[in-house]
Structures are given as C-alpha cells and as structure tokens.
C-alpha positions in Angstrom: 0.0 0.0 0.0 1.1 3.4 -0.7 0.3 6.7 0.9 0.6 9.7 -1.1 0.1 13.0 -2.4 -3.4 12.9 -5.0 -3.1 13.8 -8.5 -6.1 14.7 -10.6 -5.7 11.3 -12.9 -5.9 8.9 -10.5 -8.4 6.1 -10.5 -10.9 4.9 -7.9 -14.3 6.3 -6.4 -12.6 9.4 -5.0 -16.0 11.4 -4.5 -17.8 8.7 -3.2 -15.0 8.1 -0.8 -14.7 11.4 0.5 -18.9 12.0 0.6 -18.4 8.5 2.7 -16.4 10.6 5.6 -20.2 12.5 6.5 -22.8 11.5 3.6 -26.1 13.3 6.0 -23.4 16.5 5.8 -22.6 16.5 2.3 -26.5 16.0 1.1 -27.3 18.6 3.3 -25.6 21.1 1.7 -24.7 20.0 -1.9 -27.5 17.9 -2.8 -30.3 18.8 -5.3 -32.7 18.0 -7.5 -30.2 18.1 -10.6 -27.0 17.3 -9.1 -25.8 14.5 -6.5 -23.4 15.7 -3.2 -20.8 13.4 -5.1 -20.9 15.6 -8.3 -19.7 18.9 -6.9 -17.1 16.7 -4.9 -15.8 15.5 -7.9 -15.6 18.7 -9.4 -13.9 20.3 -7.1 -11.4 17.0 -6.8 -10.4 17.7 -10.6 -10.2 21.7 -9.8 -7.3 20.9 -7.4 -9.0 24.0 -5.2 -10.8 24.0 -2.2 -11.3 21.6 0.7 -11.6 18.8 -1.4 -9.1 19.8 -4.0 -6.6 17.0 -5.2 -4.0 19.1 -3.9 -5.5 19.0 -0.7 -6.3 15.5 -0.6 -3.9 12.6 0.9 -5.2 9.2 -0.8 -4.0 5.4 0.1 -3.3 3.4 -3.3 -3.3 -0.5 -4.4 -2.8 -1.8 -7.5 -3.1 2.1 -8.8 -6.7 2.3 -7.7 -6.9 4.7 -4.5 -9.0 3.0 -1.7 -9.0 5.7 1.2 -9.0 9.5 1.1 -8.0 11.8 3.7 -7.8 15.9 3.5 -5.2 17.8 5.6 -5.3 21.2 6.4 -4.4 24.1 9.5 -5.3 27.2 10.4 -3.0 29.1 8.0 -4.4 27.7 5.0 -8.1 27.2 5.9 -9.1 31.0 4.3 -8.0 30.1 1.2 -9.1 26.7 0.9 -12.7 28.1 2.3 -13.0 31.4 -0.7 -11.8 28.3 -3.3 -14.8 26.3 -2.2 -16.7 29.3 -2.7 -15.8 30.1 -6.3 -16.0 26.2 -7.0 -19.4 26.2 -5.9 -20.5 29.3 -8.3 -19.1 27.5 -10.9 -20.4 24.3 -10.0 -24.1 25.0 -9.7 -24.1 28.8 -11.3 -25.1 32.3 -10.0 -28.6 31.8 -10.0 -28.8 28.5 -7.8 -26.1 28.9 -5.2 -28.0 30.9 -2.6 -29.6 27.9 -0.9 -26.6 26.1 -0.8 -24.6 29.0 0.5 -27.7 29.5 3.3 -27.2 25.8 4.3 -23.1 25.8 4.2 -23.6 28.3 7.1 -24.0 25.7 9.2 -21.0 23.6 8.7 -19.6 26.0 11.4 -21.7 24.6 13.9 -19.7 21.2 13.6 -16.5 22.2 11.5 -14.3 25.3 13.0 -10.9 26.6 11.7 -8.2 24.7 13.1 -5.3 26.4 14.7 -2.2 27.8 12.9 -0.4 24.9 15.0 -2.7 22.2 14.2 -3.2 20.0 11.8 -6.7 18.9 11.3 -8.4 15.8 8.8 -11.6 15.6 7.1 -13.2 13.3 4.6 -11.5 10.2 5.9 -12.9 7.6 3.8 -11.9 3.9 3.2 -13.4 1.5 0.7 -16.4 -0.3 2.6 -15.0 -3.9 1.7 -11.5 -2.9 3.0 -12.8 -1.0 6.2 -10.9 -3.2 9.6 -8.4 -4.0 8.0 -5.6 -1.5 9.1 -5.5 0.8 6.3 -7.4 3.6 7.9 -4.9 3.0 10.9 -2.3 3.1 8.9 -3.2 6.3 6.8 -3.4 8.3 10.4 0.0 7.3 11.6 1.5 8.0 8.6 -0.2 11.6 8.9 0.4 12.0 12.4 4.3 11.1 12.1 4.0 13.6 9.7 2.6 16.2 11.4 5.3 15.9 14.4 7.9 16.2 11.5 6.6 19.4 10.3 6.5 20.9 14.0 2.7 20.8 14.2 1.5 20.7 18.2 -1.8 19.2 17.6 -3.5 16.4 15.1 -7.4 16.7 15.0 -11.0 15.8 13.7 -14.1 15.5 14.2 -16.0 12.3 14.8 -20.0 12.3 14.1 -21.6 10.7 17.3 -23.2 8.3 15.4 -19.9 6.6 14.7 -18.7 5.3 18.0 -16.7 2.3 16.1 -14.6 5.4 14.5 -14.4 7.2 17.9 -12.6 3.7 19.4 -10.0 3.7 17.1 -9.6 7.1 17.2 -9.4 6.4 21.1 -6.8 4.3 20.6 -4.5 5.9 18.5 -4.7 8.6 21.6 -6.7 10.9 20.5 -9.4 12.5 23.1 -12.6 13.7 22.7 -14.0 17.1 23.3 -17.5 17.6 23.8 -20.4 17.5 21.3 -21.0 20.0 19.2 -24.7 20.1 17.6 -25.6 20.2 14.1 -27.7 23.7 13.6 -29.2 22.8 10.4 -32.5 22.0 9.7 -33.6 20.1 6.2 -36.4 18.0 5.3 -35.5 14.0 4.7 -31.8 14.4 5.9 -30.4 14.2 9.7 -27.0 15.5 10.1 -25.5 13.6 13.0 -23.6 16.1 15.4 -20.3 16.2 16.3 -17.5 15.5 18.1 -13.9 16.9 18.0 -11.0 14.8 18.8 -7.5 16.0 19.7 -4.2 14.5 19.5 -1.4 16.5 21.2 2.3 16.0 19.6 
C-alpha cells in the first residue's frame, strides 16, 4: 500500500469516498434536485482547489486504484481553501442557484471550525467499505500523524460524528481524546445530520 500525495488522474471512487467521511453532511448542503453531493465533490477534486481539492487530498493506493481518502489542512491555509470552495461552488451550480446552498453551508460551522495555525486537522477520511478493519485507515493516520510531528505541528485533530462510536474507538486508541459535542444547527427535510465530536491528538 502506498500513501501519497493525490493527483487529478488517478483512478478509484474518490467522490464517493470522500462523501463517505459524512454522507447526511454533504446531502445537506450539496444535494439537489439536478446534481448529486458526489458531483460537486468531484468537481472540485479535478479543480485541485478547495477543501476537497486533489492538492489537498492525501489518498492510500493498491494496484493504482486509491482505496481511502483523507484531507489535511491548518489554520494558516483554511481561508484560502474556504474562498476556493466558494468560487468552485459558483461555478459548479451557477449564480442563480447557489444561494440555498450558500444558506445551508452556514452551518457547517456549527460542527467544523478553523483549526489552529499549529494544528493539523483531517476531514473526509474515507476507506473502501469492503477494506474498512483492515488496518488501512490506521495506517493512513500514523503516517499523517508522524507527519505532522515532522513538520512541528502541536496538535492532530478531527471531528468524529456521534453516530460513529466504532470510529471514535480507534480514534481512542490511536490517543486521540474527545471534546465535547457540538450540535448540528441545520434544519432540512429527509436528511439528519449527525452532530459532532472533535477529537485531539497533542504531539
């Protein structure tokens, strides 16, 4: 298995990887009646700008197919990434049908700050659902969180959704601890957003 660094050619189910990490989140924002929450994922992957980005995204690989996705960001880069979203979503679903989606995205805050300058902080960890317990998730973290003490970060974060206490052990175990819960603000018909729990390594 290797851990690296995506590129925009790579093959696998990237989006649906990634929409894996939080799948109530992502419908609640992205979804529509034209477009699945995997399609503006997608699109932004190939952009290489934004949270989801390939240049933001760390992928684990087999045979050349990637089978887990992580993203990686701090508090230094997190305005940019956040204003690149933004244009990718205007581009995405066009001037005149973003407003809802920009209403709803207000309320990632309620479960999703910015990280610290210091701190280096992972979102849409996905694995493959047939490779799930088998190590590779475990194996992606330490390989971040080696990094992360390399490049002088002081802590390694998430968030954990509450309905995911199997992901909150291993997270446990790795050493991370948990915070306390945040609550999911948003409100939309046919879709409950779990809330939230943030988990913090200190290096």
């Amino acid at each position: 298995m290797q851990i690296i660094a995506a590129t925009p050619d790579m093959q696998g189910n990237i989006a649906d990887l990634m929409y894996s990490a939080g799948p109530e989140l992502y419908d609640f924002i992205y979804k529509t009646t034209k477009h699945r929450a995997q399609d503006f994922i997608q699109f932004e992957f190939e952009s290489g700008k934004g949270f989801c980005g390939y240049r933001n995204v760390t992928v684990a690989m087999v045979d050349g197919k990637v089978i887990a996705t992580g993203c990686f960001f701090d508090g230094r880069i997190y305005p940019k990434l956040t204003l690149a979203t933004l244009k990718n979503i205007f581009r995405f679903y066009g001037p005149l049908n973003v407003w809802p989606i920009l209403l709803r995205l207000k309320h990632v805050e309620s479960v999703m700050q910015q990280p610290k300058k210091t701190e280096l902080y992972l979102s849409n960890f996905g694995v493959e659902p047939v490779l799930r317990s088998t190590g590779i998730g475990k194996a992606m973290l330490e390989h971040k969180i080696a990094e992360a003490r390399q490049q002088q970060y002081r802590i390694f974060s998430l968030d954990v959704a509450d309905s995911n206490p199997r992901a909150q052990a291993l997270y446990e175990r790795m050493g991370l601890r948990a915070g306390l819960l945040k609550k999911f603000s948003g409100k939309r018909s046919g879709i409950k957003v779990p809330n939230a729990i943030k988990m913090e390594l200190v290096l």
